[in-house]
Every structure is written in structure tokens, then in C-alpha cells.
N, C-alpha and C positions, 0 to 999 in steps of 0.2 A: 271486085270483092273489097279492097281497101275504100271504096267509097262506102262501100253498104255497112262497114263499122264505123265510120267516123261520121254518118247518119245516124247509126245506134247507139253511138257513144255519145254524142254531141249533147249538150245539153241546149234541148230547144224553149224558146219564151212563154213563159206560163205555164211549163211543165216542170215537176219536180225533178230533180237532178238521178240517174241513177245511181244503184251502191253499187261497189264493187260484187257484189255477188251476184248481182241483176247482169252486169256487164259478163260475169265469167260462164251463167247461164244463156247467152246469147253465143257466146265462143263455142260452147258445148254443142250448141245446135247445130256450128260450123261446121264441124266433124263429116256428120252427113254430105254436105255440098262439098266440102273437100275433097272426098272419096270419089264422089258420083264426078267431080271434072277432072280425075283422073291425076290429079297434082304428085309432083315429085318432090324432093328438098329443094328444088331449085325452082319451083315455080315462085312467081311473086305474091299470089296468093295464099301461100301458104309460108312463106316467109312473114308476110306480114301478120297473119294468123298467129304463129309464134313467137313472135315478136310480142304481139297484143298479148297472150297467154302466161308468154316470163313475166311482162310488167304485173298484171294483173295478181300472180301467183304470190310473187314478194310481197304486193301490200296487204292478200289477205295472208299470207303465212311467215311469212319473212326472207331474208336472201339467202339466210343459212338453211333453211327447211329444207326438212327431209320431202316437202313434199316438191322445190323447187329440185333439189339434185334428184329425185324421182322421175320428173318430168325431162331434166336435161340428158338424164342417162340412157329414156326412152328413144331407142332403134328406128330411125325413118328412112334407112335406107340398106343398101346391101351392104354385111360384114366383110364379106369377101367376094371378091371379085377374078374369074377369068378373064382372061384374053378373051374368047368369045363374048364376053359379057359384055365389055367396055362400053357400047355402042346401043345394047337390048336395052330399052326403055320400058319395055314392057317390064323387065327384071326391077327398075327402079320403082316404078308405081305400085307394084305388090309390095316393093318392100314399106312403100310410106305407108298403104292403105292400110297394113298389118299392126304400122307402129301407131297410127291413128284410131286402128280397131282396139289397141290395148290401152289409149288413152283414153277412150270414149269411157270404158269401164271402169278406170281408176275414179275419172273424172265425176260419173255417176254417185258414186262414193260419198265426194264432195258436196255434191248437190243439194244430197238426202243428209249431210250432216247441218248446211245451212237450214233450209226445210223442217227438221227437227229445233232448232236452234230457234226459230221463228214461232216455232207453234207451242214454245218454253218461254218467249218471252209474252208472250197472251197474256201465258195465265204467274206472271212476275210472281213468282215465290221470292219476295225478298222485300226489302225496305219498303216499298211500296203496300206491302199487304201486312198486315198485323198478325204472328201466327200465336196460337198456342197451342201444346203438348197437354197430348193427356197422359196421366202418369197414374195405374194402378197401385194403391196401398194394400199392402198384404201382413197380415199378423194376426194373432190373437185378440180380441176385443177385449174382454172384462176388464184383463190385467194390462192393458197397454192404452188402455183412454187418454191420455195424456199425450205419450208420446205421439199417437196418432193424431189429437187432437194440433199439434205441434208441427206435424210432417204435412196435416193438411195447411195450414196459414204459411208454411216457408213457399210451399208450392204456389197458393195464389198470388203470393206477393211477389214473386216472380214468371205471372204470365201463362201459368200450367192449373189444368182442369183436372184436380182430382177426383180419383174414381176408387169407391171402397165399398165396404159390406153397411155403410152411412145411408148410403143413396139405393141399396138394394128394394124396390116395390115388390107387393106381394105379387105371386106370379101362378100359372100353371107349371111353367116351366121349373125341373129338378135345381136344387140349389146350384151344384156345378155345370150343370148346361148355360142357368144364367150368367155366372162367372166368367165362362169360358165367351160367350159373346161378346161381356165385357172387356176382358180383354184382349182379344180380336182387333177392337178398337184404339188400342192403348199406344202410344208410343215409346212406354218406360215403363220397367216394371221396379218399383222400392221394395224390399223384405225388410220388414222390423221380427227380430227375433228377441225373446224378453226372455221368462222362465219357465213360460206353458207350452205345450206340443198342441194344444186347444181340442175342438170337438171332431168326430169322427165321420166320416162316412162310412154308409152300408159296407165297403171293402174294408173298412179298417182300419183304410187312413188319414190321413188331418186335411183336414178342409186347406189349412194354410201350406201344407208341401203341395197337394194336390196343384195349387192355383202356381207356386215356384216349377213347381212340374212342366206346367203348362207350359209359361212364360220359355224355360228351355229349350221347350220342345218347336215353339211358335219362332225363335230368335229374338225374341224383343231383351231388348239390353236389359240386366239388370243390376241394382244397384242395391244390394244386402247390407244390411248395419243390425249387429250382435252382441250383444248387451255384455260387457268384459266379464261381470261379477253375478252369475245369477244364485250362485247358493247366500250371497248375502242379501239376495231378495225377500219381502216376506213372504211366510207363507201361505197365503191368500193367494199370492201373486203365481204359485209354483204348481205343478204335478201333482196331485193329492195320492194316484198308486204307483205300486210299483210299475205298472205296465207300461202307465205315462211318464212317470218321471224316466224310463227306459226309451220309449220313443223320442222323446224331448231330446235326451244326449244322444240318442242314433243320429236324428235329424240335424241338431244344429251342429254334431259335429261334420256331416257331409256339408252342411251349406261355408262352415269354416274352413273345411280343404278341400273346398270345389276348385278353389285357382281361377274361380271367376270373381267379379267386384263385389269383396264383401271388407268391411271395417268394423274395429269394435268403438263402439260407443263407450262413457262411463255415467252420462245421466241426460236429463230433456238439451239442456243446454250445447251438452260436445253433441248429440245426435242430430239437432237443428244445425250447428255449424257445418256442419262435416257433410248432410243433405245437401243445401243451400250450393254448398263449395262442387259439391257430384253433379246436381242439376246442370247448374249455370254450366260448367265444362263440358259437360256431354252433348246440351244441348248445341254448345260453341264450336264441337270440335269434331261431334257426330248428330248431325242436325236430321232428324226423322220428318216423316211424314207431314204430321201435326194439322191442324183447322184451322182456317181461318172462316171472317163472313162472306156469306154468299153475293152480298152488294157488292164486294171489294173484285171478285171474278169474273174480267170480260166473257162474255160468251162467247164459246170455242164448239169443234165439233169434237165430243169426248172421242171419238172414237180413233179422233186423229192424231190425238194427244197419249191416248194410252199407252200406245208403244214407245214412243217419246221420253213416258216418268219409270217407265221399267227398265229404259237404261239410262236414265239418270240416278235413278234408285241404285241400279246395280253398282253405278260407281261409289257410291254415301256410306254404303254398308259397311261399316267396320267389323273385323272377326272379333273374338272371344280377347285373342291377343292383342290385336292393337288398344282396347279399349284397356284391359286390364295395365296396358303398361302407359295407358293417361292414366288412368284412375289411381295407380302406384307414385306414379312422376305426382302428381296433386296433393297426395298426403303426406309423400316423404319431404315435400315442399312445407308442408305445414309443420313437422314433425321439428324441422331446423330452426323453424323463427322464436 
């Protein structure tokens, strides 16, 4: 047995050298032959197996790991022993095979975490690939041209693909059906609130909560900014009835005590900085999906990868709270200088 690893291990002339996780999947496979020749703690086989496994274990996990004091704490032989026992070898080989069978499993573990790790670095989401964020705009049109106009150039001048009611084609599809595909896609949702609740749908309600609706409902982050002064807006720019100027203060006052990331602005200028500053962090520090080009993506088999980005996804996902308490830490940061 010790020759058949140090054949395995060896690096031979003209062949690439193996990694250590090629090595520890070849140990994995020992398990089997270890059982099947019926090995004890005291066999040399399997001493030396263990041996091979501790070294192996520290350099991919370290000497301190939980996964090296995991493996050393693992059972390969009888806890207790009778007088009858002493001698029953039989008694000893169950007990290895048992702490072998619970190795095998742990080890499996391991395997599929390398295996997943390999099939993440195919498709390198990172320096290697160029990503951008799409990022939905949401607000009133007529009265907010500007600042929209504003919200789209901070965006592409940092790398993100905005998406708004600009780029909407005529469609068959209901205006909010198209939205809602929109954004489906989106990795960030912006609210510009000014001094209009804007136009209606058939229920009643504003196209622009409808599409903030969405966004909550879907999780996609978002990032609100509300206009500090709107009655010294003109009025062009406001509610012309009462019904609207009633929905307008219903509405913006939920999206002001939602307790999700909302700021107020006081004109094009603080709403560019204060965007610009939300972007760049969120993308920094809660990094989404986002696009890149298709040239830049080795080919992979998606299928293999899928389950792979859903838990790498699931650990990215920041809640409502962590984000609100970057987004609070970021401004109160601006607020002191």
C-alpha cells in the first residue's frame, strides 16, 4: 500500500505535478481498499494512510482546522474494551471500518466542495472578466428629466447599464408586464422621488411604487433618494389634485420610513454625489450577479455550474439590515467631513 502512494504521489517526468486535492481524492478512494483488507489501527497500511491524510489535511485546511481536529477525533478503534475483548480482532476491524465508513462521508463533503470550487473558477467572475451591473431607474419622467438625465451618466461612468422608461420599445406586452421583465434583469433598483406621485395604472396606482413594489418584492437592493424640499418645487413640477398631491405624501412618506436605503437629496449635484457614493459601495461590498461578454466565458457545462452560483449566490446576499447599516455607515461618513 505505501508503495502505491508514493507511485501516486511521486511526481513523474513529463507529467504535471499533482495538487494537493488530486492527492487527497486518491486517499478518498483508499478508504474502500482499506476496509476491504480488513486493516486495524495498527496495520501499516493504514497507518501510513493517516499519516498521508493528516499531512495532506493541514495544507489544504491548516493545522488548527476544525477539519484536521475533526479527522483526529474520528474513532478507529474500540472505546472500551473487556477482558474478553483484548485478544477479538475481529472487535478491532469493525471498529476501524466504522471510523473509516464515517470518514468516507465527511471526506465526500470535501471533495464536492473542491469540485464546486473548480467549476467557479472556469467561469472566473473577477479581475479577469469585466463585469457590469444593470441598475433600474425609477421616478416620474416629465418633472425629473434632469435628474434622471444625471443618474443615467454617474451610472455609465462607473461601469453599470442603466435601464429606464428611456429605453422602453413599443410592445404588445402591458406597460407593467414590460417593467417587471425589466427588471427581472436588473441587479439594483435606484428610486428618484421629486414632487409628482406621476401616472396611474388601471388599479389606481403609480406606475413608479408599482415598479418600487416590485423591486421589494423580487429582493433586488434598493437604493432611494428624496427630494428634501418638495413644496419649494415648482409648480409644474407637483401634483396638480388633491387626490395626487394625497398619494404623493402617502407614498413618499412610506418610502421615507421604510428603514430601507433611502437619502434625501437637495438638488442635481448632492443627488449625483450621494448615487455615485451608494453605487460604488454596494457594488464593493454587496457585489450581484451582473454581465459580462460572452467571449470572456470559458465554456462550461451550465448544468454543472448551476448549483455551484446558487450557493455561491446564497452566501453574497446581503439582508435589508446589513445593507442599510453600509449605506448609513457611508453617509454618516460624508455627513462629518
Amino acid at each position: 500500500m505505501e508503495a502505491s502512494y508514493i507511485a501516486e504521489f511521486g511526481k513523474v517526468k513529463g507529467e504535471t505535478k499533482m495538487t494537493d486535492q488530486q492527492k487527497f481524492k486518491i486517499l478518498y478512494t483508499e478508504i474502500d481498499v482499506l476496509i476491504a483488507h480488513q486493516v486495524t489501527i495498527e496495520t501499516p497500511e493504514f497507518i501510513a494512510w493517516k499519516l498521508k491524510v493528516t499531512r495532506i489535511l493541514k495544507k489544504l485546511y491548516g493545522k488548527d482546522s476544525d477539519e484536521i481536529t475533526e479527522f483526529e477525533n474520528t474513532k478507529f478503534s474500540p472505546m472500551i474494551y473487556s477482558i474478553t475483548d483484548l485478544e477479538n480482532k475481529e472487535l478491532d476491524i469493525r471498529a476501524c471500518a466504522d471510523g473509516l465508513q464515517v470518514t468516507k462521508l465527511v471526506f465526500k463533503e470535501y471533495i464536492e466542495e473542491f469540485n464546486d470550487f473548480e467549476v467557479l473558477k472556469k467561469v472566473d467572475i473577477d479581475k479577469n472578466m469585466k463585469k457590469k451591473y444593470q441598475v433600474f431607474i425609477s421616478s416620474t419622467y416629465e418633472d425629473l428629466k434632469e435628474e434622471r438625465a444625471a443618474v443615467i451618466q454617474c451610472l455609465l461612468d462607473n461601469d453599470c447599464i442603466p435601464v429606464g422608461m428611456e429605453q422602453f420599445p413599443s410592445s404588445n406586452m402591458s406597460q407593467m408586464e414590460y417593467i417587471k421583465k425589466m427588471l427581472d434583469d436588473c441587479d439594483y433598483y435606484i428610486l428618484i422621488v421629486g414632487g409628482r406621485y406621476g401616472s396611474l395604472d388601471d388599479d389606481g396606482t403609480g406606475y413608479t411604487e408599482k415598479e418600487y413594489n416590485y423591486a421589494l418584492q423580487k429582493k433586488i437592493p434598493v437604493m432611494a433618494f428624496v427630494f428634501d424640499h418638495p413644496e419649494e418645487l415648482p409648480n409644474k413640477k407637483c401634483e396638480q389634485t388633491d387626490t395626487g398631491k394625497e398619494k404623493f405624501i402617502t407614498f413618499r412618506n412610506r418610502v421615507w420610513n421604510s428603514k430601507r436605503l433611502v437619502k434625501g437629496y437637495s438638488d442635481i449635484g448632492d443627488l449625483k454625489a450621494k448615487v455615485i457614493t451608494a453605487v460604488i459601495a454596494s457594488i464593493r461590498d454587496y457585489p450581484a450577479v451582473g454581465w459580462v461578454r460572452g467571449d470572456s466565458i470559458p465554456e462550461i457545462d451550465e448544468n454543472e455550474s448551476d448549483e455551484v452560483f446558487k450557493k455561491k449566490l446564497a452566501k453574497h446576499i446581503a439582508t435589508d439590515k446589513e445593507v442599510q447599516s453600509m449605506f448609513n455607515e457611508i453617509f454618516d461618513k460624508d455627513s462629518e467631513k
